[in-house]
Each structure stands twice: as structure tokens, then as C-alpha cells.
ZAMARGU-4260 file (C-alpha; in steps of 0.2 Angstrom, whole numbers, plus 5000, padded with zeros to 4 digits):
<rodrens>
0) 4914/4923/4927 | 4893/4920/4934 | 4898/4903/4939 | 4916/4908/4949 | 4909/4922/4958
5) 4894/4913/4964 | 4903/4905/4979 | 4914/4919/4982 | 4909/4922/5000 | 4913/4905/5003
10) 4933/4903/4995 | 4935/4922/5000 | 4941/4914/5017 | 4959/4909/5014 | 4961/4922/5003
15) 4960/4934/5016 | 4972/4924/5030 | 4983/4924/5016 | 4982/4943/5016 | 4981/4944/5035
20) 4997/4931/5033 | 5005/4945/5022 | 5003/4959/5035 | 5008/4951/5048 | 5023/4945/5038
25) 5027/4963/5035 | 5026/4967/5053 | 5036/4952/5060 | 5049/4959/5047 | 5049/4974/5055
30) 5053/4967/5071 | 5068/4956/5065 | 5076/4972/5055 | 5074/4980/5072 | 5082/4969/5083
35) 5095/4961/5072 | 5102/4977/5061 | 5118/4978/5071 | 5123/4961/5065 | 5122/4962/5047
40) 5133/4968/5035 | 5129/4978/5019 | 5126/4968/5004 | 5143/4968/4994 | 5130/4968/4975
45) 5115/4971/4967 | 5107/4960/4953 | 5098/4959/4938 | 5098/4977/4926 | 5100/4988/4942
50) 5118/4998/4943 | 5129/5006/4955 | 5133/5024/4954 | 5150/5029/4960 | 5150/5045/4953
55) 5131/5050/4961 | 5125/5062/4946 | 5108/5061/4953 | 5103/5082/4958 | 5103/5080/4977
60) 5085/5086/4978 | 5071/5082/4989 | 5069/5075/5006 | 5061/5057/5013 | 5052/5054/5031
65) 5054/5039/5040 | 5043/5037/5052 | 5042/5026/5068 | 5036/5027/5083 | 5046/5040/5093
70) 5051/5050/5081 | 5054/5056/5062 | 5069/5055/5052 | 5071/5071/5039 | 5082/5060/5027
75) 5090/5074/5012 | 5096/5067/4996 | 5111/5077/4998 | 5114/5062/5014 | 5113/5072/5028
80) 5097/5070/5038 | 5087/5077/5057 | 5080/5065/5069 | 5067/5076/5075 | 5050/5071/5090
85) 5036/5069/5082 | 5030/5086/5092 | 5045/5094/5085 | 5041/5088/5068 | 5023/5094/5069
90) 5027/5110/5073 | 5040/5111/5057 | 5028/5102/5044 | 5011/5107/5050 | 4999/5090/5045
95) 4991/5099/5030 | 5006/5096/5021 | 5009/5078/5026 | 5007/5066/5013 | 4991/5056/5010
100) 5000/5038/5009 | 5016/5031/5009 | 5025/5011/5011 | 5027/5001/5027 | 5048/4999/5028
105) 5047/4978/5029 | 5034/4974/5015 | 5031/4990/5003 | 5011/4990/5012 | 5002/5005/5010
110) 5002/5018/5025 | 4999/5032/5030 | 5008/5045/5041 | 5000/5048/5058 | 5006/5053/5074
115) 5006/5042/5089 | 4991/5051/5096 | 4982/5048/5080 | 4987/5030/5077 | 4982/5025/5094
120) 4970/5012/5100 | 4960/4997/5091 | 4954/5008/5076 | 4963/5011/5058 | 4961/5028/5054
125) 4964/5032/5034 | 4967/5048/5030 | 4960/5058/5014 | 4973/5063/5003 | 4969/5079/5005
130) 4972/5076/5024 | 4952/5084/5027 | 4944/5069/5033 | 4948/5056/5043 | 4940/5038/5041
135) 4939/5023/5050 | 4926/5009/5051 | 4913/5014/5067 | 4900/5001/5077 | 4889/4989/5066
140) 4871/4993/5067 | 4861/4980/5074 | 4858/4970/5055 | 4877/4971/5056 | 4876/4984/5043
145) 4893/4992/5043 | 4896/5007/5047 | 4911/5019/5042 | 4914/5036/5051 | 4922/5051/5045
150) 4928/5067/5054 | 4933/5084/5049 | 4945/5092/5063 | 4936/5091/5079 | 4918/5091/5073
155) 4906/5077/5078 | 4909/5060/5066 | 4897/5057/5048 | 4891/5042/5049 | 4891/5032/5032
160) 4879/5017/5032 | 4884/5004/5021 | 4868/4998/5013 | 4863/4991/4995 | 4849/5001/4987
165) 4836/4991/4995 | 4840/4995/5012 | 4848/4979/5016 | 4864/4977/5023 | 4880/4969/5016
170) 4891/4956/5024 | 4909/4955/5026 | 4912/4974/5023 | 4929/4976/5021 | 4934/4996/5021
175) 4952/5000/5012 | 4955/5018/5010 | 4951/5033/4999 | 4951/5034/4980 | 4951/5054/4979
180) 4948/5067/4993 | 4928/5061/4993 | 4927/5046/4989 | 4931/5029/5000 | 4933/5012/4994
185) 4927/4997/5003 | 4923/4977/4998 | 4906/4968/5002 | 4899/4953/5000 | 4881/4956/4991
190) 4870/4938/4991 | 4885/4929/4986 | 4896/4939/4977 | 4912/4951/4982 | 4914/4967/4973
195) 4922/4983/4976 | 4913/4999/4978 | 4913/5016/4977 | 4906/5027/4993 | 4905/5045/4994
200) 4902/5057/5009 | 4886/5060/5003 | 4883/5040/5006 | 4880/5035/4988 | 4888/5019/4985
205) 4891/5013/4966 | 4899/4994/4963 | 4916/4994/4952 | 4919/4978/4950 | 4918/4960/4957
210) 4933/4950/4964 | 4936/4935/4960 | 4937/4921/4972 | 4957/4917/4966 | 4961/4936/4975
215) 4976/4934/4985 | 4981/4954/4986 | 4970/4969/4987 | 4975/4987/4992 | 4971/5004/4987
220) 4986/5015/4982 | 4988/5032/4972 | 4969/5031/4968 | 4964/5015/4962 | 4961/4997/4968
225) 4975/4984/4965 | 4972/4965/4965 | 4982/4952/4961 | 4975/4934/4956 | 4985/4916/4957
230) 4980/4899/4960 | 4975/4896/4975 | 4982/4879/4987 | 4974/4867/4996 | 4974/4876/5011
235) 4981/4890/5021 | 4997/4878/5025 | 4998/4878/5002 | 5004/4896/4997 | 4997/4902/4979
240) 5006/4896/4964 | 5008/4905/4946 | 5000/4909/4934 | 4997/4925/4942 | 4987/4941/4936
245) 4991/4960/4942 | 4974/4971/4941 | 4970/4987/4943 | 4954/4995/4945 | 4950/5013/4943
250) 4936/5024/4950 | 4926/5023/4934 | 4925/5002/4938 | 4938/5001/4924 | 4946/4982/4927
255) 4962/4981/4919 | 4976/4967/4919 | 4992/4976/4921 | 5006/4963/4922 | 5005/4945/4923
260) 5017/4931/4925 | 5018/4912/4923 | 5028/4904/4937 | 5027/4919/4950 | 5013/4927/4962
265) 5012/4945/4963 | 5013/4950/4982 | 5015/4971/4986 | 5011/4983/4972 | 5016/5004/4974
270) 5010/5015/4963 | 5009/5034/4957 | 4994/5045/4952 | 5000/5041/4933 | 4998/5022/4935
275) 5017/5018/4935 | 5020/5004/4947 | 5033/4993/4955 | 5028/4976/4959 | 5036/4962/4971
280) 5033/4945/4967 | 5032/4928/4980 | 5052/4923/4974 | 5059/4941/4981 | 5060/4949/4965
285) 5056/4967/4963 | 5054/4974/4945 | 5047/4994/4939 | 5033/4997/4923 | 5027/5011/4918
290) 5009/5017/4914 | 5001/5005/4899 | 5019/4999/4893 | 5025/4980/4897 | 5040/4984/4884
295) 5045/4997/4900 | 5049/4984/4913 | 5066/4985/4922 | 5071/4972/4936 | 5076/4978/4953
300) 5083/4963/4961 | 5078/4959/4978 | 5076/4978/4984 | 5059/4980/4992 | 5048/4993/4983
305) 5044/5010/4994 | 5039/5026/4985 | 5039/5033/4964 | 5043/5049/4968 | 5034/5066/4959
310) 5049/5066/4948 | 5049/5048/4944 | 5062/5040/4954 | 5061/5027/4965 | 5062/5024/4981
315) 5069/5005/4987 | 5074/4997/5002 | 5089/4983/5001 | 5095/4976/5018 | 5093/4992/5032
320) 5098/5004/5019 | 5086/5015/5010 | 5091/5018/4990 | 5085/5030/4976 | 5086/5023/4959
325) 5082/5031/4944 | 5076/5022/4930 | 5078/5034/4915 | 5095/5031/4918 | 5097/5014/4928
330) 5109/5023/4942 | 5109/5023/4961 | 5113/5027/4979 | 5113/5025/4994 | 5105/5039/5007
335) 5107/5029/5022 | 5100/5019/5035 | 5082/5016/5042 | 5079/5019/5058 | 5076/5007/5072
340) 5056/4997/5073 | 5043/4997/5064 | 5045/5013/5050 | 5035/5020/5037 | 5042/5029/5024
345) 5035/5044/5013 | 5039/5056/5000 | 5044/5074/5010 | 5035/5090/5006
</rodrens>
């Protein structure tokens, strides 16, 4: 492992176009459902171990938000649903209640739920799952040390210098999110390895683990790190091939494999507090696992992974419409459409 990760920082670079290439994918998705949802028609089946429920005996329970830019679709389980302005909205579910993360409509990409106001300009504001703090990566210093700041309400930004314990500065800081309501996550480059660390508000940093130079996904979801590994091309024009690892890595620095797969490239992972997970691979298969069971794995078809609700249902996305599926007892519905553009989707309070 010595040997691979010694000229990480210099193979870490189609890696992360390919991740770029994977976001803007999602984004460009986005756009296409937008502009071409009046002319599709609704998928007349669903494949592989994934059912149909005529009868519906799910408990209509529970609510989704679907979130663009003009406004916020209040989406029941019953069907019904409220369009309501995002100022409308705010004054119904005040933000302390707003979840800490949810799923990007197009891809399954992590998200979180900001307003307009909050999501404007250059800058990607993460919020604490607690919805406290709010983080985003500030101005290098002048030895390009970077620099992360973090608000609380309207008080004056803490400025979080991101620094080995020698004083010197890392390269390529990559900053991903929070693990838990103090603690942020962030990749660097220290001499000529990549590993993940740990910073808290009190600007202690601690490494977890390193990357390896085959990484072709990385996000932070429900409090850990997830990567996945495949063999890497020839160039950015040579997607990854199979065999393909899924990682996850915990705040103790745990590195575990999760999932892996011979043929197929692990693309979008979304996950819940309890380490269940759904997982999309590169051939537009979708399949659910529970916590530290392989024997648990059920295929979704080609329904794009969204949310693992608190009761453990899922949440998926096939064509425009949004489905809840529920893997105890392999039954579904629909609860309707997305809205138009770019929408994110979260669990309702």
C-alpha cells in the first residue's frame, strides 16, 4: 500500500475530473428532465426483485421536500402534496428543523437543503447536521494553506487553518462536509500522500485514512466517508472498469470494504446513520444492503437511489416520478412527480 500511495498526488488528477465528470453529469441530468419531462411517458415495468403494489398496504405516513429553486414541494405519502415559496415554507418549517442532508434528484449526490439566499454566490456552504454551523471553504493564506470558515447565526466566521502539526501547510485541500455536528471532513495531500482527515471546531485535525490512487468516488453521507475504487483508464476519454471496491470509512479511521463487484464500477452511494446503503453502479443498476450483511442485497433495477427513510424505506427515483419501496416486503408506489429543474430531495420533518 507504501508503494501506491506514494505517487498519489500525481494519479489523483483524472480521478478527480472523473468526479467533476460525475457532477456535472448529475447537473446536465437535471437539465434534460427539466426540459424534456412533457414528452416522456411513464415506464410501462420495473425489473429485476422490485414489485408493484396495486393494493398500496404501505401506512401512508410521512412527508418528502423537493426542493428547487423557486419553490418547495410538501409531497405526503397519502399522494397529495403543497407547492409552497420557499419564504412560505420557511415560515411553516422554521430551518432548525430542516434536515442536515439529502439526494440531488438526477444522480443521488449528496445535498443539502438551503434557501436560495443561502445557496447563492461562488461559495458551497455545508451545513452541520444539527443545522448550528455553517461551513464553507474561506481565502488561502499566503503558503496556500487552506482555510475553512464556519458561522454560527450571524456572528463573525471561525476560521479553521488547515495545517499538519508542523505548521506546514497541505496541498490540494479538498473540504467534503461534516461527520457529526463538530467535526468536518476534508482530503489533503501531505508530501505525497492523500488521506482523509478529521477537523474539529477547536482546529485539531487527526488523519483517518489514506486514498488510494485507484479513487474514482468520494463523498460524505450519514457520517462517514464513502469511496469507491476501480481500475482506472488510460485517460479521462477511458472510463473506470471493474473490479470495483465500495469503502467506508468511519470517524474512528475505520476502513471497511462494504461491497464489491467484478465487472461493474460503483458510482453514487446513500446511506443512513446505521450504515445501510443503496449503491448505483456505472451499467444503471441500482441495488439496497443492509448494515454488515452482503446476504441482505436486493436489486432495484434502474431506479436512481434518493433517501433510506428513519423507518427504513426507501426512497427512489425512476423516470420523473418519485417511488417509495419497501424492502421488508419488496412492495411499491408511486407518490408522484418531481418538479421542474434542478431538485433536491429530503426526508420531511
Amino acid at each position: 500500500m507504501g508503494k501506491r500511495l506514494k505517487n498519489l498526488s500525481k494519479t489523483n488528477v483524472p480521478v478527480l475530473l472523473f468526479a467533476t465528470f460525475l457532477v456535472v453529469g448529475g447537473i446536465v441530468s437535471a437539465a434534460y428532465f427539466s426540459s424534456q419531462k412533457a414528452d416522456v411517458a411513464a415506464q410501462a415495468s420495473k425489473q429485476g426483485s422490485v414489485q408493484n403494489s396495486t393494493s398500496q398496504p404501505q401506512v401512508a405516513s410521512g412527508t418528502l421536500w423537493l426542493a428547487n429553486s423557486d419553490a418547495v414541494t410538501v409531497l405526503k405519502f397519502d399522494g397529495t402534496s403543497e407547492r409552497l415559496s420557499w419564504d412560505d415554507f420557511a415560515k411553516r418549517f422554521p430551518s432548525a428543523v430542516w434536515p442536515g442532508q439529502g439526494s440531488l434528484a438526477a444522480n443521488g449526490s449528496a445535498v443539502s437543503l438551503l434557501s436560495p439566499e443561502q445557496a447563492s454566490g461562488t461559495r458551497k456552504i455545508y451545513p452541520s447536521p444539527d443545522r448550528r454551523y455553517m461551513a464553507n471553504l474561506g481565502t488561502p493564506k499566503s503558503d496556500n494553506a487552506a482555510v475553512i470558515e464556519v458561522r454560527q447565526g450571524r456572528e463573525s466566521p471561525q476560521t479553521l487553518v488547515i495545517r499538519d502539526r508542523k505548521g506546514r501547510a497541505f496541498s490540494d485541500t479538498q473540504f467534503m462536509g461534516w461527520l457529526d455536528n463538530r467535526t468536518l471532513a476534508l482530503t489533503a495531500v501531505a508530501t505525497s500522500s492523500r488521506w482523509v482527515y478529521a477537523v474539529d471546531l477547536n482546529n485539531v485535525m487527526r488523519p483517518l485514512a489514506p486514498l488510494p490512487d485507484d479513487a474514482v468516488y468520494l463523498e460524505v453521507r450519514a457520517g462517514a466517508v464513502w469511496y469507491a475504487t476501480a481500475v482506472l483508464g488510460e485517460g479521462i476519454e477511458s472510463p473506470p472498469m471493474g473490479p470495483s471496491d465500495l469503502h467506508r470509512i468511519t470517524s474512528n479511521g475505520q476502513d471497511v470494504i462494504v461491497a464489491q463487484d467484478d465487472s461493474r464500477v460503483f458510482q453514487i452511494v446513500v446511506a443512513n446513520d446505521r450504515g445501510d446503503f443503496m449503491y448505483a453502479t456505472d451499467d444503471g443498476q441500482a441495488y439496497y444492503q443492509k448494515s454488515g450483511d452482503t446476504g441482505s442485497r436486493k436489486a432495484l433495477s434502474e431506479r436512481r437511489p434518493l433517501l433510506i427513510l428513519r423507518d427504513g424505506r426507501l426512497v427512489l427515483r425512476e423516470g420523473f416520478k418519485v417511488v417509495l419501496y419497501d424492502p421488508a416486503t419488496s412492495l411499491s408506489r408511486d407518490l408522484g412527480d418531481l418538479p421542474e429543474g434542478e431538485v433536491r430531495v429530503f426526508e420531511g420533518s
